[in-house]
C-alpha positions as a Python dict, from the first residue, in 0.01 Angstrom:
ca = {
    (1, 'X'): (0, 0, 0),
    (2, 'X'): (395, 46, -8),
    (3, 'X'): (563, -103, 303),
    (4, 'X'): (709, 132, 465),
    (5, 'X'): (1020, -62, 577),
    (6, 'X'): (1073, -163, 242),
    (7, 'X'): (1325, -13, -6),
    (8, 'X'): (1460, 87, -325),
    (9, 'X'): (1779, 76, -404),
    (10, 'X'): (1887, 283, -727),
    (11, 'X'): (2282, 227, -864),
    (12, 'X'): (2336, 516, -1143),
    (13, 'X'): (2661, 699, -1193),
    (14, 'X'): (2451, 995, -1377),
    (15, 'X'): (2351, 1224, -1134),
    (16, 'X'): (2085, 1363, -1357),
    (17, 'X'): (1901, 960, -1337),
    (18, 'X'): (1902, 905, -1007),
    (19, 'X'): (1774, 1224, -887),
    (20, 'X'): (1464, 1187, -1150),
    (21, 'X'): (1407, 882, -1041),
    (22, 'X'): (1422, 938, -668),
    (23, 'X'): (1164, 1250, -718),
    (24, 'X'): (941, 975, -925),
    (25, 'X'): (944, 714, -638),
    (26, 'X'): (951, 918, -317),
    (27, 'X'): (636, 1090, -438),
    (28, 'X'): (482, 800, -510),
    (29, 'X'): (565, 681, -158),
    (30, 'X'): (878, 469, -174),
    (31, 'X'): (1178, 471, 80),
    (32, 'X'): (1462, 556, -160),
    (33, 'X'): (1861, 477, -123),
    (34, 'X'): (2056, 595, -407),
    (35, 'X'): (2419, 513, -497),
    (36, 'X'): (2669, 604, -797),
    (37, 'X'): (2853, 317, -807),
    (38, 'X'): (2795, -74, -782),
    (39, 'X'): (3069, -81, -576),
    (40, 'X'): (2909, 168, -318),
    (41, 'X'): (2601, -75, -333),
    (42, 'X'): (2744, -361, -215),
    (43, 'X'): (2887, -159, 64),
    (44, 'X'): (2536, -52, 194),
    (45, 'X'): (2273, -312, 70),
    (46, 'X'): (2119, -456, 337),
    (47, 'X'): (2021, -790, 231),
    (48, 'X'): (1777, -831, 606),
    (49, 'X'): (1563, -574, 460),
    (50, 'X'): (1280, -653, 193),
    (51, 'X'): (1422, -429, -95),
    (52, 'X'): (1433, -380, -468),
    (53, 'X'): (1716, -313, -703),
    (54, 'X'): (1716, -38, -1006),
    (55, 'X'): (2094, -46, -1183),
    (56, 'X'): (2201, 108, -1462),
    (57, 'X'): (2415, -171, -1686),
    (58, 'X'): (2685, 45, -1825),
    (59, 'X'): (2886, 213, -1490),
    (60, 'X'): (3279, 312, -1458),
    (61, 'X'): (3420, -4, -1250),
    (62, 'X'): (3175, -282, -1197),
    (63, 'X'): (2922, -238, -1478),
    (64, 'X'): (2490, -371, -1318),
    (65, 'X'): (2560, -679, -1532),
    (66, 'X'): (2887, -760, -1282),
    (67, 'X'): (2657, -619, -980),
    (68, 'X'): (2417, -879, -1069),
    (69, 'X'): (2630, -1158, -1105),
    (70, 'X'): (2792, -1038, -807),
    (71, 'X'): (2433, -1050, -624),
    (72, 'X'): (2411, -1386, -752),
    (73, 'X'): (2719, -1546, -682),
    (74, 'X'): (2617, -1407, -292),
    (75, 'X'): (2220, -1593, -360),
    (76, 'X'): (2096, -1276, -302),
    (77, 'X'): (1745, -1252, -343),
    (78, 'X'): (1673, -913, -397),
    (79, 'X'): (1452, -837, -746),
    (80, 'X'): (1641, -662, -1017),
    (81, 'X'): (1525, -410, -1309),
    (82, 'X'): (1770, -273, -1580),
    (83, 'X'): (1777, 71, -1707),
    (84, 'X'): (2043, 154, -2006),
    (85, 'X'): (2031, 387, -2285),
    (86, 'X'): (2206, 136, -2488),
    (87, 'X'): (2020, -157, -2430),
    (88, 'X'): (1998, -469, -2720),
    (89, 'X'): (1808, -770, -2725),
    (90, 'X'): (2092, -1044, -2624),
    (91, 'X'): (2192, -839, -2320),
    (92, 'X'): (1834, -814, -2198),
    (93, 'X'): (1759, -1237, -2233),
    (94, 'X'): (2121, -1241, -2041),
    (95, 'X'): (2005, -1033, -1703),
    (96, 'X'): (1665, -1217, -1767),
    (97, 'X'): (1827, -1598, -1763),
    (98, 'X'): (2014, -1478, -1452),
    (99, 'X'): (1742, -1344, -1258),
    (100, 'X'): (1653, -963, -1371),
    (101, 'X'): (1275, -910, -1303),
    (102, 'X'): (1312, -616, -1656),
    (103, 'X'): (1495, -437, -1865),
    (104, 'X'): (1426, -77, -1943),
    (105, 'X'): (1552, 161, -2203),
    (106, 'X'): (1605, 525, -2119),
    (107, 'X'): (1405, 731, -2117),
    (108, 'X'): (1184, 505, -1978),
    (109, 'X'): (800, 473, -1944),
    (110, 'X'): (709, 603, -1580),
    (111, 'X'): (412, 459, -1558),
    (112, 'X'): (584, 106, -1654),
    (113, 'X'): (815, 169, -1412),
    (114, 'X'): (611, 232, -1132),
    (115, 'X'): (410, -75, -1259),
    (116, 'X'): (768, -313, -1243),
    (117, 'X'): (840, -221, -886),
    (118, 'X'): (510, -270, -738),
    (119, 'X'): (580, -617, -901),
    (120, 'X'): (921, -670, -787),
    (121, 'X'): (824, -510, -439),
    (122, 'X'): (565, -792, -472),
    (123, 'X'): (839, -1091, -537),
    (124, 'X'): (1073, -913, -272),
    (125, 'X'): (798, -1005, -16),
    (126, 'X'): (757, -1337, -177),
    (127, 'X'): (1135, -1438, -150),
    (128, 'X'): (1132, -1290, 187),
    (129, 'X'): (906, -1532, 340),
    (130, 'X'): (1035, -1825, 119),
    (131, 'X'): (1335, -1783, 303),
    (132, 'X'): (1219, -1744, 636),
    (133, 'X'): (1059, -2082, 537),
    (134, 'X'): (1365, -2223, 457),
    (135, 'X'): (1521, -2118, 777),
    (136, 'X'): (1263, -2247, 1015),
    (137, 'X'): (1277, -2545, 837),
    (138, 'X'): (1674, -2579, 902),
    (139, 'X'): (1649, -2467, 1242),
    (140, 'X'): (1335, -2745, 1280),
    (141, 'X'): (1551, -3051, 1137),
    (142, 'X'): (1860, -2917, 1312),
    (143, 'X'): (1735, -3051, 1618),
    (144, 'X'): (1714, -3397, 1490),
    (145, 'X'): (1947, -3636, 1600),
    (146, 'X'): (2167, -3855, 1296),
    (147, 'X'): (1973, -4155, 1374),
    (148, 'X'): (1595, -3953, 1381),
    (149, 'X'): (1718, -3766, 1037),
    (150, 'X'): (1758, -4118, 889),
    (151, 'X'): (1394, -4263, 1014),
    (152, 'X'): (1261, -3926, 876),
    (153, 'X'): (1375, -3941, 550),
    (154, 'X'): (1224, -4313, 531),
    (155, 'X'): (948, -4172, 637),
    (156, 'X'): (911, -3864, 349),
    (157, 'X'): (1009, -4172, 142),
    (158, 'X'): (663, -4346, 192),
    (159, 'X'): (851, -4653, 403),
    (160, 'X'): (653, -4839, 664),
    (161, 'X'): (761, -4879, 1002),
    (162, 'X'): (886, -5258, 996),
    (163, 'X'): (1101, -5123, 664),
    (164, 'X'): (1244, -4884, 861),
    (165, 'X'): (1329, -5121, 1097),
    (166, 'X'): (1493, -5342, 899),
    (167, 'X'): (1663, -5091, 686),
    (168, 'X'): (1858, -4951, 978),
    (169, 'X'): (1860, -5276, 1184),
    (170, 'X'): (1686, -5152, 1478),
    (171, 'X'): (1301, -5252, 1631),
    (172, 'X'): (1023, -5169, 1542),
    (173, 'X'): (958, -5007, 1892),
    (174, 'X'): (1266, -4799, 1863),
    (175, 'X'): (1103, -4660, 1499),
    (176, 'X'): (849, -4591, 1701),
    (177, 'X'): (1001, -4400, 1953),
    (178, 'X'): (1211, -4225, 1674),
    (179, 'X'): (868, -4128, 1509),
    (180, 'X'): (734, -3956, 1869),
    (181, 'X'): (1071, -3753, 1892),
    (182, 'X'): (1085, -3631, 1549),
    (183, 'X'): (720, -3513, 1573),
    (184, 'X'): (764, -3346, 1854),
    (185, 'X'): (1100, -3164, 1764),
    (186, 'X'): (903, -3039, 1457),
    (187, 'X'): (632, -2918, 1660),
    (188, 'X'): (351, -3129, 1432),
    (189, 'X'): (91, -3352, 1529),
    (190, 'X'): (8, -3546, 1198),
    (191, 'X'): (200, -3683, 952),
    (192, 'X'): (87, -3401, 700),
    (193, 'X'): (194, -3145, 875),
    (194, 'X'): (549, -3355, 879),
    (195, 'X'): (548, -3374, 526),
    (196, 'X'): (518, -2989, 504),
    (197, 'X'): (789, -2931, 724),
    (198, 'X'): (1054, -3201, 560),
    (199, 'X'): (986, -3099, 234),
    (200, 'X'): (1027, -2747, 258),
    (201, 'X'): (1331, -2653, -19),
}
């Protein structure tokens, strides 16, 4: 069931961790990229491909609760899971507020963790295609004139044709011809399927 284009990323700077973990999650059929620093992370995460994230919080240089609010600050989408050996209840609500998917405690539960990145490999898919979404949708209403943009937000605000026409002091005909264009740059044929595609976040 793991795709096999997807991949786990694993930030530890004990050597001992991230070879244990690798073993765990190659043999159970996950692509693995391991690095010993945060700062080596950044340099080869791939944000294009769907991926997971497994950092340790407390590293020399930028500690996993920088990495994440690093990842963050960049909207980076990728799911993140915490492992620490000195873990405490106000730093895991913290990397939970701010996105974290878990927080583990070494040594950790195997079985739980093979359990959290099924999940997050789950949401990683999930945010994937949310933001594919979100893309086609730009790339749709990018193609809209100034003028169509305005009759099209009338029209996701419920306003009738002669309203339109009045609010931007053109005819009704021209709304009308506005209308046409717009549905036809968005590549819909009701105005459903127009509401799908303007209100895409």
């Amino acid at each position: 069931m793991n795709n096999p284009s997807s991949i786990v990323y694993i930030v530890d700077d004990d050597e001992a961790v991230r070879d244990s973990l690798r073993w765990l999650l190659e043999a159970n059929g996950y692509q693995v990229v391991a690095f010993d620093s945060a700062e080596k992370f950044l340099e080869g995460y791939n944000p294009n491909v769907i991926s997971v994230l497994i950092a340790d919080v407390r590293m020399p240089g930028m500690s996993g609760l920088e990495l994440q609010e690093t990842l963050v600050a960049r909207k980076a989408t990728i799911p993140v899971v915490f492992i620490t050996g000195h873990g405490d209840v106000p730093m895991a609500v913290s990397t939970m507020k701010k996105g974290a998917v878990d927080f583990l405690e070494k040594p950790f539960n195997e079985a739980d963790l093979r359990e959290i990145i099924a999940r997050m490999l789950e949401q990683a898919v999930s945010n994937a295609s949310e933001q594919q979404a979100r893309k086609n949708h730009e790339e749709l209403i990018g193609r809209l004139t100034a003028r169509e943009q305005q009759v099209l937000e009338r029209i996701v605000a419920g306003r009738l044709n002669k309203q339109i026409a009045d609010d931007l002091n053109i005819s009704i005909k021209t709304v009308e011809a506005h209308r046409a264009n717009i549905m036809e740059k968005l590549e819909v044929t009701t105005v459903a399927d127009l509401m799908k595609v303007a209100l895409v976040k």
